[in-house]
DOKOL-209045 format. One record per residue (C-alpha): z, y, x. Coordinates in pm, 1 decimal. Each point is the difference from the previous one (the first is absolute). Layout:
BEGIN
        up     north      east
         Z         Y         X
...
END
This chain:
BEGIN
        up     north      east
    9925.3   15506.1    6890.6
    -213.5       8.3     320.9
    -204.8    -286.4    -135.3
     306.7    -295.0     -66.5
    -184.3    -335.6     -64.5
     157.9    -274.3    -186.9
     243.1    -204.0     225.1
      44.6     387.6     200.5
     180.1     209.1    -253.3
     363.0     148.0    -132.1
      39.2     120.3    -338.3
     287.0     317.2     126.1
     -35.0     281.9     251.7
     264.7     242.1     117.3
     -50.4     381.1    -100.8
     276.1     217.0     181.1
      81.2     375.1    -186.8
     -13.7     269.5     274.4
     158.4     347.9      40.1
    -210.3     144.9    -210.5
     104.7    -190.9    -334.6
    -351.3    -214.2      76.0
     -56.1    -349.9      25.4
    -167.7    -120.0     334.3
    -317.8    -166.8     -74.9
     -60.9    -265.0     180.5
    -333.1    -242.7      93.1
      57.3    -232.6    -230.3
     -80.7       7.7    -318.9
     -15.1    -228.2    -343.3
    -352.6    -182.9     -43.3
     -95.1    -234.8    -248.5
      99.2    -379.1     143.9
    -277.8    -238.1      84.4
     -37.1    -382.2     -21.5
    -173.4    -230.7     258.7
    -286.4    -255.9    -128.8
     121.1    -298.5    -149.1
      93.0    -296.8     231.1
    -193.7    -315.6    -152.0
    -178.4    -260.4     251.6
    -190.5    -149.0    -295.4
    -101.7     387.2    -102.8
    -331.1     101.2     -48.7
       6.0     383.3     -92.0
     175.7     239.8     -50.8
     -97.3     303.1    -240.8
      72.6     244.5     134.8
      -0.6     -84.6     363.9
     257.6      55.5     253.0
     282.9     174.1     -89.8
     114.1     182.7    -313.6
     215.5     248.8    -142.7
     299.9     -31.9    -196.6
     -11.5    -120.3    -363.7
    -412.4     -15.8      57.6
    -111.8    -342.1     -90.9
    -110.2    -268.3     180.0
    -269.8    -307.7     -76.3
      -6.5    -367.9     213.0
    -297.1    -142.2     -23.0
      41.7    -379.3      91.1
    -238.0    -210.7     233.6
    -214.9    -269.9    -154.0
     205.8    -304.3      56.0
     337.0     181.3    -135.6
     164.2     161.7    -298.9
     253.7     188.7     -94.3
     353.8    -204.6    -107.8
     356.0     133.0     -48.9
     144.7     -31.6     370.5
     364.2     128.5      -6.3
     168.1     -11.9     355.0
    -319.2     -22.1     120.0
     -38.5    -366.5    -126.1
    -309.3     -45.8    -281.7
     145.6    -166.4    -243.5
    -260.7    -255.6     -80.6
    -325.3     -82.6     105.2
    -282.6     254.7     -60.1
    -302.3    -124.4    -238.2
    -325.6     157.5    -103.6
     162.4      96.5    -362.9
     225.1     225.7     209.3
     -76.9     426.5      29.7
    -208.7      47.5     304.7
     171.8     330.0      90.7
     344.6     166.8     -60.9
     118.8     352.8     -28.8
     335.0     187.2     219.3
     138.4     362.8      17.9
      93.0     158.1     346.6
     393.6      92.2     -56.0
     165.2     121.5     300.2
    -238.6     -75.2     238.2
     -47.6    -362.1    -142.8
    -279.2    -141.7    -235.3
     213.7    -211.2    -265.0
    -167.1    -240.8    -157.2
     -25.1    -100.5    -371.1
     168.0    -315.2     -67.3
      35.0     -61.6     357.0
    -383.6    -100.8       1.9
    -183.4    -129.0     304.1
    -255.4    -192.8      93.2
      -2.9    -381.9      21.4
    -254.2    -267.7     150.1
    -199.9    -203.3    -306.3
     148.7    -359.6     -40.3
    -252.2    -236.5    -261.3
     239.8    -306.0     -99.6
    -247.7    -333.1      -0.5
     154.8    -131.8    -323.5
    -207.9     221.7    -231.7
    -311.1    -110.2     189.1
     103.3    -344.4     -34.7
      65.1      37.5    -342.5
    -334.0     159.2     -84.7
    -165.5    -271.8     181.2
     160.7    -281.4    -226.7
      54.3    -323.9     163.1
    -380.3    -102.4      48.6
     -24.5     206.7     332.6
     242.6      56.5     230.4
      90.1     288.8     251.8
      85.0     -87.8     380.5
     347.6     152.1      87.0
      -7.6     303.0     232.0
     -55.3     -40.4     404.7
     425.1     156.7      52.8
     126.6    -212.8    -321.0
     182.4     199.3    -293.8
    -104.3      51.2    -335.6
    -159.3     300.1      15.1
    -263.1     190.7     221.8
     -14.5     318.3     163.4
    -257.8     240.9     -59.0
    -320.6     -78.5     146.2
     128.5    -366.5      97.7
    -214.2    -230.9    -204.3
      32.2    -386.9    -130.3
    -261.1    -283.9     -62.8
     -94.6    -101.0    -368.9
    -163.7    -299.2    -147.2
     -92.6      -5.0    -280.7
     -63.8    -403.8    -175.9
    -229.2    -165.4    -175.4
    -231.6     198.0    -252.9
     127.7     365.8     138.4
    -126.1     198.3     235.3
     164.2     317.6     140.8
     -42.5     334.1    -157.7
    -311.7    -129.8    -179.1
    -159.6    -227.9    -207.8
    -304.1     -57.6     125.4
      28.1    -358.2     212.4
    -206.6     130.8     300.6
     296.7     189.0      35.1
     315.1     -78.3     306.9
     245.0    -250.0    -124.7
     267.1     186.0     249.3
      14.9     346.2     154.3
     255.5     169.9     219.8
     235.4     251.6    -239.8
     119.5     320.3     147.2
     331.7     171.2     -96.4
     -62.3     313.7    -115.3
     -42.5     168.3    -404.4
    -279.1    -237.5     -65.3
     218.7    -306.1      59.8
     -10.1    -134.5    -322.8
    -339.4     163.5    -116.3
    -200.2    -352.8      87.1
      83.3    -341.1    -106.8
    -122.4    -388.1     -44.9
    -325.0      45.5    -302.0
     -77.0    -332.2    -182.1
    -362.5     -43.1      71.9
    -270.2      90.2    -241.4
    -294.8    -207.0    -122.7
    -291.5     148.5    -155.0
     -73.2    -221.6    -308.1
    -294.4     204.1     -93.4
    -156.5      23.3     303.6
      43.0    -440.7      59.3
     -56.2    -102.4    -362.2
    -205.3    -301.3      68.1
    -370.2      37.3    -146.3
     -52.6    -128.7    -286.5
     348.3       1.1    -143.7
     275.9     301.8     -96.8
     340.0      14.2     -38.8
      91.2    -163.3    -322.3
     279.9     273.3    -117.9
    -292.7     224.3     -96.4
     230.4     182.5    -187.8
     231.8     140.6     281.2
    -269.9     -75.8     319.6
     172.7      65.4     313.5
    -169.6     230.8     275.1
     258.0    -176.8     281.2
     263.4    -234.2      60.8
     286.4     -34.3     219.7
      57.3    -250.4     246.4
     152.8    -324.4    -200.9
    -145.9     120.9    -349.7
    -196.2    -226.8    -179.1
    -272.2     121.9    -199.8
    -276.0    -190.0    -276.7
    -348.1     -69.6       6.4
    -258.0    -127.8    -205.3
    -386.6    -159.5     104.8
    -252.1     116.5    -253.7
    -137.7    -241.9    -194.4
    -214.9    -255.6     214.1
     190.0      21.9     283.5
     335.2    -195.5      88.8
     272.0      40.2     256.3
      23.8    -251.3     298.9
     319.1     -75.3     -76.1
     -25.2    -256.5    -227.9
    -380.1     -77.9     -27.1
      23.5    -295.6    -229.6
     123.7     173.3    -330.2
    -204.2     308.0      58.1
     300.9     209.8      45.5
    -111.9     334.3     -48.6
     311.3     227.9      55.0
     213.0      -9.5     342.4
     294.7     203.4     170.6
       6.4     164.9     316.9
     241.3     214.9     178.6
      -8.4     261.6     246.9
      86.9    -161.9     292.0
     139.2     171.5     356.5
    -399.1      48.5     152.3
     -39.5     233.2    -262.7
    -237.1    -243.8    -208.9
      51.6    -174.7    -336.5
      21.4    -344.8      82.6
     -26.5    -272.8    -285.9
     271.9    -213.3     -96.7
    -254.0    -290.8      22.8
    -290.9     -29.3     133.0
    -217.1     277.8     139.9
     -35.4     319.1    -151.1
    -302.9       8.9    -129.8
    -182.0    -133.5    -316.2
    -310.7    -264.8      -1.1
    -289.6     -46.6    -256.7
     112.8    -284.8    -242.8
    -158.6    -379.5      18.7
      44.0    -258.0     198.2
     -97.7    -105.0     377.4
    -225.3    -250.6      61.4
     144.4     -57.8     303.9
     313.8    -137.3    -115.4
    -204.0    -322.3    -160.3
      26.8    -325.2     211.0
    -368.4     -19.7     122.0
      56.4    -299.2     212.5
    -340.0    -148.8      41.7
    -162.0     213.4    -226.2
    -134.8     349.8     -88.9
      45.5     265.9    -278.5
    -267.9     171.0    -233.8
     155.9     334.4      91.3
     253.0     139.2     284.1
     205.6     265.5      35.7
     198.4      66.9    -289.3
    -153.9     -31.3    -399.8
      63.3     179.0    -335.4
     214.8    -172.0    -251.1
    -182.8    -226.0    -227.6
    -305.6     -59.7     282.8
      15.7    -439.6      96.1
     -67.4    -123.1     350.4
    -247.0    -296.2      21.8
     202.0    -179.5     288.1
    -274.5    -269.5     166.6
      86.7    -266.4     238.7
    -147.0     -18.4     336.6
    -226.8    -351.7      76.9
     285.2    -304.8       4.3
     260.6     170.6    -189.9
      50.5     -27.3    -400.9
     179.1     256.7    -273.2
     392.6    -130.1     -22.6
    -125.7    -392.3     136.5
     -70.2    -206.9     258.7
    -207.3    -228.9    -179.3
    -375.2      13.4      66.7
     -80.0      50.2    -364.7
     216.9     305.5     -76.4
    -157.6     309.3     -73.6
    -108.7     239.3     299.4
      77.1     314.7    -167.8
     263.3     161.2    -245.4
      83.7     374.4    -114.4
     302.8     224.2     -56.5
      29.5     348.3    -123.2
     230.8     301.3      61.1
     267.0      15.4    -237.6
     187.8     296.0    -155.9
     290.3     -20.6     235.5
    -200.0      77.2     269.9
     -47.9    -370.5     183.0
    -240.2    -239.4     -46.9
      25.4    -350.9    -296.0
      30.4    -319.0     134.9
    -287.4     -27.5     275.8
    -138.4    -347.9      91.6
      85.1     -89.2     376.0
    -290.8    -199.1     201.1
     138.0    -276.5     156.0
    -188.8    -270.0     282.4
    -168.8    -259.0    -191.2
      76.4    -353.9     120.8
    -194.7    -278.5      56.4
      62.1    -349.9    -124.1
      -9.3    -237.4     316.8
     150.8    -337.7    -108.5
    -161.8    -328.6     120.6
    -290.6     191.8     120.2
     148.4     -57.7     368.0
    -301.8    -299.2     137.1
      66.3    -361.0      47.4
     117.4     -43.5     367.9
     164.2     380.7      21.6
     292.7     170.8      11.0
     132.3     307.2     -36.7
      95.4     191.7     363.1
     296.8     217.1    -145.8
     231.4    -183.9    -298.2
     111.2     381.9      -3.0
    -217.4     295.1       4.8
     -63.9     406.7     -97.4
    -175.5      -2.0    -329.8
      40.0    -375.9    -110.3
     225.9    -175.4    -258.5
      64.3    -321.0      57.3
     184.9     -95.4    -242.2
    -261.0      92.7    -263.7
    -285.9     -55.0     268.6
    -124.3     357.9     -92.2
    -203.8     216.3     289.8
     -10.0     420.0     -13.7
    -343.7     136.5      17.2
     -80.8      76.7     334.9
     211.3    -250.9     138.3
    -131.2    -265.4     221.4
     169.9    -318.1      18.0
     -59.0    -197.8     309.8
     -63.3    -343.8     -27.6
     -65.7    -309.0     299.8
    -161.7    -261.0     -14.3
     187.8    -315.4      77.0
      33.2    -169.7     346.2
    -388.4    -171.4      50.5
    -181.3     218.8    -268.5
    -186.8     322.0     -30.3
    -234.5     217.7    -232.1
    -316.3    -140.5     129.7
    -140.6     253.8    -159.7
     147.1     299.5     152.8
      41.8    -178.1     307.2
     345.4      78.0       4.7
     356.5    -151.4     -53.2
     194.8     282.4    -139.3
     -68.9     198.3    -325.2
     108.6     223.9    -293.1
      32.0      10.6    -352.6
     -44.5     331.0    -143.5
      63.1     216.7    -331.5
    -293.7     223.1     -61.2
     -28.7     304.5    -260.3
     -87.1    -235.4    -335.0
     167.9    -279.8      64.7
    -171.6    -204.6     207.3
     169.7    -260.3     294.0
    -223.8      57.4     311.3
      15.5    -332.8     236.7
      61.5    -209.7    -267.5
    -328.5    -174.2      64.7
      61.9    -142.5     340.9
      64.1    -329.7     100.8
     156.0    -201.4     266.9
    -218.1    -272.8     177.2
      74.0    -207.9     269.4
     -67.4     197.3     285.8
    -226.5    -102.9     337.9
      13.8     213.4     319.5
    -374.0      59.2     149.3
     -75.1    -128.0     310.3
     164.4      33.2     301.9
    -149.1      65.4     375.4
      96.3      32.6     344.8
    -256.5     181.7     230.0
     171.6    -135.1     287.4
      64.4    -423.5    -177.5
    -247.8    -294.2     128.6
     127.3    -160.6    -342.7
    -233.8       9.5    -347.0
      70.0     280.1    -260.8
     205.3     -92.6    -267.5
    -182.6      31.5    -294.4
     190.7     161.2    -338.4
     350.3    -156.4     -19.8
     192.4     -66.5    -265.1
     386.9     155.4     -19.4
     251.7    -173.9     243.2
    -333.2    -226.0     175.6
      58.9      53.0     405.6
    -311.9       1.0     231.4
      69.4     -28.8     403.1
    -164.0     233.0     207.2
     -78.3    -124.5     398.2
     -76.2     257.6     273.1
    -330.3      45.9     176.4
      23.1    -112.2     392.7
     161.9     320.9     171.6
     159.6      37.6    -254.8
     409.6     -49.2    -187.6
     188.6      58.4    -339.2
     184.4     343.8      88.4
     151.8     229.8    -218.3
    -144.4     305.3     -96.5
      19.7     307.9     251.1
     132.0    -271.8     258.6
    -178.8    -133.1     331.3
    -150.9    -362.0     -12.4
     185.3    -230.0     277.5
    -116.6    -367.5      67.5
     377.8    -102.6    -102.9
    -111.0      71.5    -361.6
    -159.8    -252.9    -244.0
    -338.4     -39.9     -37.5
     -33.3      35.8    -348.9
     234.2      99.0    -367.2
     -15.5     -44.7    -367.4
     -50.7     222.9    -247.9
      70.8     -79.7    -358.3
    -117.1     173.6    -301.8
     266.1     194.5    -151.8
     156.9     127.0    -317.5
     -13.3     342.2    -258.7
    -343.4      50.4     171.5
     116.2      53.9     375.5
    -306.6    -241.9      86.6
     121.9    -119.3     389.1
     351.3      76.8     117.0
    -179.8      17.0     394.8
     286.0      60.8     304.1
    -242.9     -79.1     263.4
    -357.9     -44.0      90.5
    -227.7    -147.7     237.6
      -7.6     271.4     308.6
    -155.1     -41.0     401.1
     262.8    -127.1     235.1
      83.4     205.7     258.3
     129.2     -21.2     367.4
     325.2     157.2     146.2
    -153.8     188.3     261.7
     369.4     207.4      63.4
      43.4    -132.7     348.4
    -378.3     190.7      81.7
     101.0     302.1    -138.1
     337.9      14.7     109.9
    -108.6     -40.0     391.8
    -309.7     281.7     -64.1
     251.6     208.5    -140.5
     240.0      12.6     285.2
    -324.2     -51.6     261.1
    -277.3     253.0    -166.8
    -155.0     -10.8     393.5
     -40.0    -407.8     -10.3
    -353.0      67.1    -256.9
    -113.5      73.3    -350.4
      80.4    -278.0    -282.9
    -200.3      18.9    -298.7
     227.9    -126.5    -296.6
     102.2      23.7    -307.8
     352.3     -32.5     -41.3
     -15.6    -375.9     -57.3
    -374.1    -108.0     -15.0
     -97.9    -185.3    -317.9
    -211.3    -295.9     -18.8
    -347.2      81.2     123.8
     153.0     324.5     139.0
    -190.5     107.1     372.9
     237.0      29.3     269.2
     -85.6     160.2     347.6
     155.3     144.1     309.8
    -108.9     157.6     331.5
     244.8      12.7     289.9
     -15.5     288.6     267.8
     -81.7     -66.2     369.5
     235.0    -240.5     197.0
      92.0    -208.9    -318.9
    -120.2    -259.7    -215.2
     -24.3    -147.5    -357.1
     282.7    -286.8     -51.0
      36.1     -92.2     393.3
      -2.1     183.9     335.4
    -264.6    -212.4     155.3
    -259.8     251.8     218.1
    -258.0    -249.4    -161.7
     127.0     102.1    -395.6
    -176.3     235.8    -196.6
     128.2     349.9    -103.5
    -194.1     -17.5    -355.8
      55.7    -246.9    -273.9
     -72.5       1.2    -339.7
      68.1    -275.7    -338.2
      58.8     -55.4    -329.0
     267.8    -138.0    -191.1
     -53.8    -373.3     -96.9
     122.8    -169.0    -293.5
     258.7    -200.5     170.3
     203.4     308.8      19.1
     -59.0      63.7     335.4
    -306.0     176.9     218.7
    -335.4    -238.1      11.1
      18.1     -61.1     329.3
     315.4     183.5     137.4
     354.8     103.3     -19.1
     149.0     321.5     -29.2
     112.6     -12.5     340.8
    -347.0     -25.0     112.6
     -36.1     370.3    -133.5
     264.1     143.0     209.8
    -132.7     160.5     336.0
     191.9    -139.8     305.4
      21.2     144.4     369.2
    -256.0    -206.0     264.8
     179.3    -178.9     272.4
     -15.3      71.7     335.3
    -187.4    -239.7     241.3
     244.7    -232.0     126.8
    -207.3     -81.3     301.6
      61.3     347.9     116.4
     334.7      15.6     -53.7
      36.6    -314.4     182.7
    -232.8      48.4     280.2
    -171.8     316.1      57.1
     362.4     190.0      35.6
     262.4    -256.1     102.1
    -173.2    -131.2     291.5
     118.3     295.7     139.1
     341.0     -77.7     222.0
     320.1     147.4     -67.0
     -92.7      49.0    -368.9
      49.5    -150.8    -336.0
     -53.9      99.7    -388.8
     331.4     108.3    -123.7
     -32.1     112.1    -369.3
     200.7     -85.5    -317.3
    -300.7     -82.6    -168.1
    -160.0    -229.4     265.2
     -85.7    -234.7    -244.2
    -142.7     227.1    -237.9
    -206.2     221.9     252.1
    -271.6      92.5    -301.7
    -242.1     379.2     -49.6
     413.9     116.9    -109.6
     199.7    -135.3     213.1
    -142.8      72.2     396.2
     168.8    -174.6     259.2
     205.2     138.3     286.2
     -69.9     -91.9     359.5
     297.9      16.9     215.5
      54.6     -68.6     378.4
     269.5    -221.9     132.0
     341.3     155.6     193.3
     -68.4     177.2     263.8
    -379.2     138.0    -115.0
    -128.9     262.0    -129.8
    -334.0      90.1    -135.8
    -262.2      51.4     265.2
    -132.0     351.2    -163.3
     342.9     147.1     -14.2
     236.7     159.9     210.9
     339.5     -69.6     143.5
     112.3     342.4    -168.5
    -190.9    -154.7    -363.9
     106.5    -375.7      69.2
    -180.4    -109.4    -244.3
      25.2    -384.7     -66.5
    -173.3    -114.5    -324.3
    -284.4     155.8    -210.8
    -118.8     -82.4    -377.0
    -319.6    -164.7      -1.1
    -195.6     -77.8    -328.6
    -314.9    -137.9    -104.8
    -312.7      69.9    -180.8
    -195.4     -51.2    -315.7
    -176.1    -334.6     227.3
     352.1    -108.6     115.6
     -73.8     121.9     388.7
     316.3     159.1     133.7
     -26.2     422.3      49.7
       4.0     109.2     350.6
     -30.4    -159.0     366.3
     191.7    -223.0     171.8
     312.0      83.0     209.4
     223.7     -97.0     252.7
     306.3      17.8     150.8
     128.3     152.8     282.5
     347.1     -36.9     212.5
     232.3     281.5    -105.8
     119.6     189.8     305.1
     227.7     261.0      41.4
      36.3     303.5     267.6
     376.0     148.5      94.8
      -2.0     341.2    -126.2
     307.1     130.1     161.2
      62.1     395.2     -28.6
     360.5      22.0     208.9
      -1.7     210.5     280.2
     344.0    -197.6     119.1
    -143.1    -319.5      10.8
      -9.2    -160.1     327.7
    -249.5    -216.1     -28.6
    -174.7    -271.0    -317.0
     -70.1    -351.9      74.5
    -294.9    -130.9     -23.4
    -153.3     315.3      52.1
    -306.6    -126.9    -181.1
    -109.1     -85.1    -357.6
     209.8    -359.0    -121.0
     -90.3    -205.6    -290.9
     121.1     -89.8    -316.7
     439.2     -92.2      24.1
     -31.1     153.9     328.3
     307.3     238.8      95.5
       0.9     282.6     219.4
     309.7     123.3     211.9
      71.0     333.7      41.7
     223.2      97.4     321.8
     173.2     331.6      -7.0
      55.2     238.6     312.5
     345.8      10.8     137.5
     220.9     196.8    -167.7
    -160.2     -87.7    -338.4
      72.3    -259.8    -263.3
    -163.9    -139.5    -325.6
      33.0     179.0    -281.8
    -124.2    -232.6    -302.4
    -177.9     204.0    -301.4
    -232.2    -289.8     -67.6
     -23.5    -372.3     135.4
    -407.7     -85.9     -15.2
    -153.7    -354.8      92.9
    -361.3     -21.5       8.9
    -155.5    -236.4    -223.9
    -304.3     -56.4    -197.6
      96.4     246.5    -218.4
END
């Protein structure tokens, strides 16, 4: 009594008899025994909850994932499966539920084989993430399903894999065959030709019979009309035909399939049985020949097997060309497209080219070189030209002092000679002196007329040296020039101031002007003449007007040459200097030039003795002697005060410098 729980209990209590024959009651008491709730981790409910009374009964509801399996020790005895009770029942018995058949709850285990086996061996199922052969509830495995199946339907739009969970619905869903619907893709104008059992749909890989109505045929064998096919259901979910496409055509035959080469057809498209084709050659072709006369058109007609009778093929008529090549001929090409030598046949629209031999031509054409032809009936043009011996018109030299030559025959030469001014030079070259005066032209062959290298062209004069000395001396003048003056070309040049054309006489003129001549020269000049050249200087001054000076004398490199570029320099002897400079400038020489009329620039000078004056800053110096100024290579002496001696920074003579 006083409210024992299960695990807090005894099932005896002590009752003592007293004095007065009674037995002591005590606190405790006997209660009916109670049981605590079942212990089961994978449990979901209990009915009823909590704990119970002795001999009540007692329900375990399991959780999803688990069922109940024999589990004696504790152990289950096997793995728990969805066929398995969800629940089992216990009695409490001294303060303990026992369980029927030592029941418990046990996790869900779904073994792969059975999913393998229901998948067959055209799909396949991935092996689980741990390994093992089996899963655990809720853990799930890859299928595939192969070719022609696709999982848990048949419809092919649907997944060919999916992710399966473990659970009671494990092996609900497998790998369907896919469905076609033959109804739905019976090609028009056909049905299935089983009409007596006509299928609504096939599986994948099952073949099923058709039949065109009549007037149509089946692609897959055009040319016997075949009228019934096969197709099977195939993995798109489409009934795809064992040959051929799936579909069947109105019966006759193409015109398309005809060899029209060079011709055209009566009808296009394709034609009913029993309708003929007029088949007419195009201009230069003829029906099954290449003979001229042959017939230009033939028929054929569309036959019960669906293709056409024998059909006449156009073929490129050919022209007959033996010995119809002229006298004094022959053929360009031995070999060539479109002509048979061997039976000296030409193909319409082929043009043979034929040449004249070497000193003939077509007069007529005016040419050397022709064709012989095919045309649409037959006919050889060209074959009416002929070869004469050929004469080349006559020939002219605007620039020749000889006669014209008249019309020459083939091979007949005729000599050319140069006007005066005037040499043989070839083409797109200058005309020197050092060339002939004349050349020979002959007439030549396969209608070239004149094979001409040269022709009569003005001379012209190397004027390089001119040009090369204005080019480096622009300030010299202005030569007028073309780049080597032809004959009859006008040449002219004006120097600037203090120079003159071709010498540097004061008296020459600055402005000249010529032609060229026709002895390959100027008329009356030389190119030299054209080149401006610097006046010289009056030599009277230099000689007189200046050096009658004493103590002075022209000392310049270029004494000799003492021109309007090249002034002279006036220097005074030893011992002189200038008379308008300075002893602290001791100037000795200055540059003296001339003018445009030759006259030296500037006035005279002269020379003066150079003397010199002691500049002595030492305040212990005793005394300098001479005192006064000395003369050139005179020496001063410098006599310290007592108690002082020379101390030499610098050792200086006077001279004239």
């Amino acid at each position: 009594s006083g409210g024992n729980t299960a695990g807090d209990f005894t099932t005896s209590y002590i009752s003592v008899c007293d004095p007065d024959g009674l037995m002591t009651r005590q606190a405790e008491s006997c209660v009916v025994s109670t049981c605590p709730a079942v212990s089961d981790t994978l449990m979901d409910r209990q009915d009823p909850e909590g704990i119970s009374s002795y001999m009540q009964s007692v329900n375990a509801t399991c959780v999803e994932s688990s069922r109940a399996v024999s589990s004696p020790g504790g152990v289950p005895s096997r793995a728990a499966t969805c066929g398995d009770p969800a629940w089992y029942n216990g009695t409490c018995h001294d303060f303990t539920v026992e369980i029927e058949n030592n029941m418990s709850c046990t996790q869900i285990t779904c073994p792969l084989q059975p999913l393998r086996d229901l998948i067959g061996t055209t799909g396949s199922v991935s092996s689980p993430a741990g390994g093992g052969s089996a899963l655990i509830y809720g853990e799930t495995v890859n299928v595939t399903c192969g070719d022609g199946a696709r999982f848990g339907t048949s419809d092919a739009a649907g997944p060919r894999s999916a992710l399966v969970a473990c659970g009671c619905a494990f092996l609900a869903a497998a790998c369907v065959p896919v469905e076609c619907d033959v109804v739905g893709q019976t090609p028009a104008n056909s049905n299935q030709s089983n009409t007596s059992s006509l299928l609504a749909s096939a599986t994948y890989g099952q073949e099923v019979g058709f039949a065109c109505y009549p007037g149509y045929m089946h692609a897959s064998n055009a040319s016997f009309c075949q009228a019934s096919f096969a197709a099977t259901c195939a993995d798109s979910g489409l009934m795809v035909a064992t040959t051929g496409d799936f579909l069947c055509m109105s019966l006759g035959c193409e015109v398309s399939t005809l060899d029209l080469t060079g011709a055209t057809a009566s009808a296009s498209g394709e034609v009913t049985h029993e309708h003929e084709i007029l088949i007419a050659c195009n201009a230069g072709y003829r029906a099954d020949s290449f003979l001229p006369s042959a017939a230009r058109d033939g028929t054929t007609m569309c036959n019960t097997e669906c293709s056409f009778d024998a059909a006449p093929v156009c073929q490129r008529l050919q022209c007959d060309v033996d010995m119809l090549v002229p006298d004094d001929a022959t053929l360009v090409y031995t070999t060539y497209p479109g002509y048979d030598a061997s039976s000296n046949r030409l193909e319409y629209q082929t043009n043979l080219p034929i040449t004249c031999n070497a000193g003939y031509w077509d007069a007529a054409g005016a040419r050397c070189t022709f064709a012989l032809g095919c045309d649409a009936e037959g006919g050889v043009p060209g074959a009416d030209v002929n070869c004469s011996a050929y004469q080349c018109d006559t020939f002219s030299d605007a620039n020749s002092a000889s006669a014209d030559s008249g019309f020459l025959n083939y091979g007949v030469t005729h000599s050319v000679t140069c006007a005066a001014g005037h040499t043989a030079a070839p083409w797109e070259e200058e005309a020197w002196c050092t060339m002939p005066g004349g050349y020979n032209v002959t007439c030549g062959d396969s209608c070239r007329g004149y094979t001409q290298s040269v022709r009569c062209h003005p001379v012209s004069v190397n004027f390089t040296v001119a040009l090369d000395y204005f080019t480096a001396r622009p300030d010299t003048g202005v030569l007028t020039v073309a780049a080597n003056p032809q004959y009859q070309d006008a040449v002219s040049v004006s120097c600037s101031a203090g120079y003159r054309a071709g010498n540097q006489d004061v008296d020459g003129i600055r402005v000249r002007n010529d032609t060229v001549g026709s002895a390959c020269a100027m008329t009356s000049t030389n190119v030299e003449d054209f080149m401006c050249l610097p006046v010289k200087c009056n030599a009277s001054d230099l000689n007189s007007s200046w050096t009658t000076a004493a103590n002075a004398h022209w000392a310049d490199a270029e004494t000799d040459t003492n021109d309007f570029d090249h002034p002279s320099l006036f220097q005074c002897d030893d011992g002189f200097l200038l008379s308008s400079s300075t002893n602290a400038q001791c100037e000795r020489g200055i540059s003296v030039g001339c003018g445009d009329d030759g006259a030296l620039i500037g006035t005279a000078q002269r020379c003066v003795p150079l003397v010199c004056t002691p500049d002595v800053a030492d305040a212990y110096a005793l005394s300098v002697s001479p005192p006064s100024a000395t003369s050139a290579n005179e020496t001063s002496n410098v006599t310290c005060m007592e108690g002082y001696r020379v101390s030499v920074t610098e050792t200086s003579e006077m001279s004239d410098a």
